[in-house]
N, C-alpha and C positions, 0 to 999 in steps of 0.2 A: 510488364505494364508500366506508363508511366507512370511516375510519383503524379499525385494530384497537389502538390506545390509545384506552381509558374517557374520552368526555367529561368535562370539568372539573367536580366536583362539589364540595356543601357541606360544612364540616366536622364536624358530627354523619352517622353514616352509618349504615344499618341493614343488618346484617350477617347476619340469619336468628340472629343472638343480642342481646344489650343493646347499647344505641346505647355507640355507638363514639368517640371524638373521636380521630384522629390526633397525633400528637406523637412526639417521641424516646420511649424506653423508656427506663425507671430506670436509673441508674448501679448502684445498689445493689446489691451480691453479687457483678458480673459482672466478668468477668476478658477480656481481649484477648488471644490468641495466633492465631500464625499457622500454616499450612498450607501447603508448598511455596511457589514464588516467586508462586502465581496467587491467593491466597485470603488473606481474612481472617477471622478465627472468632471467635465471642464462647463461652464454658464458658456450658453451661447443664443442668439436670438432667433426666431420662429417659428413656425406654428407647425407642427407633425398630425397627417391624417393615417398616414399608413407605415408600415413597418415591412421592409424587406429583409428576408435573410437567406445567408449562404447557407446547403446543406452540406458538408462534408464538414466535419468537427464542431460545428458550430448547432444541427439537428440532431445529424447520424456521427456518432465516433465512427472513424476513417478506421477500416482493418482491424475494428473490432470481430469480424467474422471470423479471422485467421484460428484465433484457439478454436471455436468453436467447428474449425474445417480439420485441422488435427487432433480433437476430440473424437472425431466421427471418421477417421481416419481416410480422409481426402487428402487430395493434393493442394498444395498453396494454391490460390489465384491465379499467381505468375506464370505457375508451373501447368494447372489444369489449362489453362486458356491454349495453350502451346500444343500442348498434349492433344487437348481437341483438332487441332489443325493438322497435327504428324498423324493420328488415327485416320481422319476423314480421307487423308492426301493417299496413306501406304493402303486404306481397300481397293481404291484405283490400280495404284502403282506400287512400287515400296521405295522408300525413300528413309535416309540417314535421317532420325530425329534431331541431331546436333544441327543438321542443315536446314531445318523445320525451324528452328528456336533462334539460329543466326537470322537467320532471314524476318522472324519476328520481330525480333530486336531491334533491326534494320528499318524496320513499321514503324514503330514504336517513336523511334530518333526521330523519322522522318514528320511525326507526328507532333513530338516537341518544338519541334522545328516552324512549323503551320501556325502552329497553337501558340507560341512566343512571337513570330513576326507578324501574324494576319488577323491573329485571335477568333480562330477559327478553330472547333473540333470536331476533326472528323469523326463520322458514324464511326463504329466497330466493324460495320460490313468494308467500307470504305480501305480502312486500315488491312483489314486481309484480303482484300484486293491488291495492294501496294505488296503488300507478302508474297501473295500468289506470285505474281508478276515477276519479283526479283526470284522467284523461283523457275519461273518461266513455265507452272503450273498451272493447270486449270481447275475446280472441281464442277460436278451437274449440277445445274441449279438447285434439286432438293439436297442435297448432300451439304450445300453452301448455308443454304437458308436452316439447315441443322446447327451447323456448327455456329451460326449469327446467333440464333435462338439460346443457344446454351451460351452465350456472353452475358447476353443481354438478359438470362434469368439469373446469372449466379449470384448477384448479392439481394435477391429476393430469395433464392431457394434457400439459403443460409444467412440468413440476414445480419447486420452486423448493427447493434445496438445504439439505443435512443441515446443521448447523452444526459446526465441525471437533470432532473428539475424542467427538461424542456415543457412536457404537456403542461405542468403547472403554468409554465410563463405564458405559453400560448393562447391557452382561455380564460387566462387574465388579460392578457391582449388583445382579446380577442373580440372581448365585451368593447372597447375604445375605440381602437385601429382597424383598419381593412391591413390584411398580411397577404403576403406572397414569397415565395421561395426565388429567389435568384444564383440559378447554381450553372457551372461549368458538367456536362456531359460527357466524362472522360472514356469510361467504358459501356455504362448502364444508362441506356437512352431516361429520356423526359419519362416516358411513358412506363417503364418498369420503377423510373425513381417514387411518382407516385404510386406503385403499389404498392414500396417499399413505406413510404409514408402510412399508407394504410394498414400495413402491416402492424405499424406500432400505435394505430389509430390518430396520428397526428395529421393527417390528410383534409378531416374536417372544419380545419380551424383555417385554411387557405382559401383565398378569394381567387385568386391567382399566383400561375406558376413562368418564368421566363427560365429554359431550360436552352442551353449553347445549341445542342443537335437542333430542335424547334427554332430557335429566334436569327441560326446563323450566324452568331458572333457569340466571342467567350467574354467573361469578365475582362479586364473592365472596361471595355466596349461599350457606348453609350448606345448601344439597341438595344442591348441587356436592360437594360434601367427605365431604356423608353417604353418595352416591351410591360415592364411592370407596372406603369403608370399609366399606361394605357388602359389596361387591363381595370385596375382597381379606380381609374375615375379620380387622378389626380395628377397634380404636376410632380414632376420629378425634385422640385425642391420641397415638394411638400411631405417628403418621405425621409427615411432613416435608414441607412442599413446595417446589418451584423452579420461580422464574420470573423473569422478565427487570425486571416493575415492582412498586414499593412499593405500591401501591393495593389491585391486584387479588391480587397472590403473595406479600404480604411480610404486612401489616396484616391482613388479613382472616382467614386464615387462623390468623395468631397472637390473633386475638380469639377463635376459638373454641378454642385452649387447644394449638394445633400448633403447630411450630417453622418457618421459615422461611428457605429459602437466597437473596438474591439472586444472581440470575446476570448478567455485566454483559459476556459477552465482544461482543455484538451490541445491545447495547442500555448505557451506563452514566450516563443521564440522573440517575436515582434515587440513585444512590451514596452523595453528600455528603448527602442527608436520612434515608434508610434507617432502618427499626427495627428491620430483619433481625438474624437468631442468626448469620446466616454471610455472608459475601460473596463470590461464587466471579467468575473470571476467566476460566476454563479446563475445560473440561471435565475432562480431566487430573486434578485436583485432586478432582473433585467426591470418588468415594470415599470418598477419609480424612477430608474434612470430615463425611460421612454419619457414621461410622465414628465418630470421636470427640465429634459429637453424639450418638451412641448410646449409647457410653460412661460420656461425664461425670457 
C-alpha cells in the first residue's frame, strides 16, 4: 500500500493557482505568541467562518489498526489486500502469490506516480485494474466487486483509532465554525471514510466532506478547497485548515490565500521547516488558536 505521505516532489509545485516555490514565509509584520502549554501561534490578519481539516493523523491516527489486526491475529493491511487478489485470482486459475504482490506493487508505484504528478487518486477498483492488467488477468465481475468491497471495508471493519482530544475540539468548534473534512482517498473511498467517522461518532460535527475519490483531485489541488467552500457557504479565504504535513496542509492551502494550522501531536516531522500561521500540539488547544486566528 502506499504510504499516505506525498511522494517527494520538485520544488516549483502547481497548486490549482500560480506556481508555487516552497520556503519560510516572511518575517515581516508577524508576531509570535503562544496558546496554552500545547501550541505556538503566529498574529496574522482575518476573519475565519469555517475550519477545514485533513483526516489521516490529524482525526484518525494513520495505522493505528495494525496492533489491533495482530491482536486478532489478521494479516497486515499490506499483506491482506494482496492476499485478497492472489485468492480471488487462483479460484479461477492458480497463480504464484509472489507474482500477485509484484504486480501489486507495480499498482501501487504506478499510483504514486498519478497521485504526485496529477494529483489524482485512483479508486482501489482502479488500481487493481492496473494489476490485473500487468497480470494480463481478468476476474468476473462479482468476484471483482468482492475483492473492491473488502478494500474499501477494511479500516472500518477494524478501525483504527480517533486521535486523543479530537471530539472535545470538534464540538467546541463546532458551536463557532462550519467544519469539513478535507482528505486524500488513498485506499478507503469518501464513503466508508465517513462511516469510519461515524464509527468514532465524530461524523456529526461536519457540514461537509471534500474527499480526492469524490472531488477528482488530491491535496493540494485547489478543487479540494473549492469543493469545501462550496459546500459550507464560504470563500476559501475565509477558511483555515489543519493537518498533520507541511506539503499538503500547511503550503498549499496558504497559496491559495488560507491560513494554516500545523498539527504535530501524531505526526512532528514538519515542525522545524513549517510556514504554518499556527502550530498545534494538542487538540486541546486547537480552539483558542482557531479563535484568535479569527480575531487578529
Amino acid at each position: 500500500m502506499p504510504s499516505r505521505a506525498r511522494p517527494e516532489t520538485p520544488k516549483a509545485l502547481w497548486w490549482g493557482a500560480p506556481r508555487y516555490c516552497p520556503g519560510p514565509r516572511p518575517a515581516v509584520g508577524w508576531r509570535p505568541f503562544n496558546v496554552g502549554d500545547g501550541a505556538t501561534e503566529l498574529a496574522v490578519s482575518g476573519t475565519i467562518k469555517a475550519v477545514t481539516f485533513d483526516l489521516w493523523d490529524t482525526i484518525i491516527h494513520d495505522d493505528s489498526d495494525e496492533a489491533k489486526r495482530k491482536a486478532q491475529g489478521l494479516r497486515s493491511k499490506k499483506a491482506e489486500r494482496r492476499h485478497l487478489l492472489w485468492e480471488a485470482l487462483r479460484e479461477a486459475e492458480p497463480i504464484e502469490a509472489d507474482r500477485v504482490a509484484l504486480a501489486y506493487d507495480v499498482a501501487d508505484a504506478a499510483f504514486n506516480k498519478v497521485w504526485h504528478d496529477q494529483f489524482i487518486t485512483w479508486t482501489i477498483a482502479e488500481r487493481l485494474r492496473v494489476a490485473l492488467e500487468g497480470l494480463g488477468r481478468e476476474l468476473a465481475d462479482d468476484a471483482f466487486a468482492r475483492v473492491v468491497k473488502a478494500h474499501e471495508a477494511m479500516e472500518v471493519d477494524v478501525p483504527p483509532d480517533a486521535v486523543d482530544g479530537i471530539a472535545g475540539a470538534l464540538a467546541e468548534l463546532a458551536t463557532r465554525y462550519k467544519l469539513c473534512v478535507v482528505s486524500d482517498s488513498i485506499v478507503t473511498p469518501g464513503a466508508r471514510l465517513r462511516d469510519l467517522l461515524e464509527v468514532h461518532g465524530l461524523k456529526r460535527y461536519f457540514t461537509g466532506f471534500a474527499f480526492s475519490d469524490e472531488v477528482g483531485h488530491s491535496k493540494p489541488h485547489r478543487a479540494m478547497f473549492e469543493a469545501a467552500a462550496g459546500q459550507l457557504g464560504v470563500e476559501i479565504e475565509e477558511m483555515v485548515h489543519i493537518g498533520d504535513r507541511d506539503h499538503n496542509d500547511v503550503r498549499g492551502p496558504q497559496a491559495l490565500g488560507m491560513k494554516a494550522v500545523l498539527f504535530i501531536a501524531t505526526r512532528a516531522q514538519d515542525k522545524d521547516t513549517t510556514s504554518a500561521d499556527a502550530i498545534c500540539a494538542r487538540h486541546a488547544d486547537l480552539p483558542a488558536i482557531i479563535d484568535r486566528l479569527s480575531a487578529a
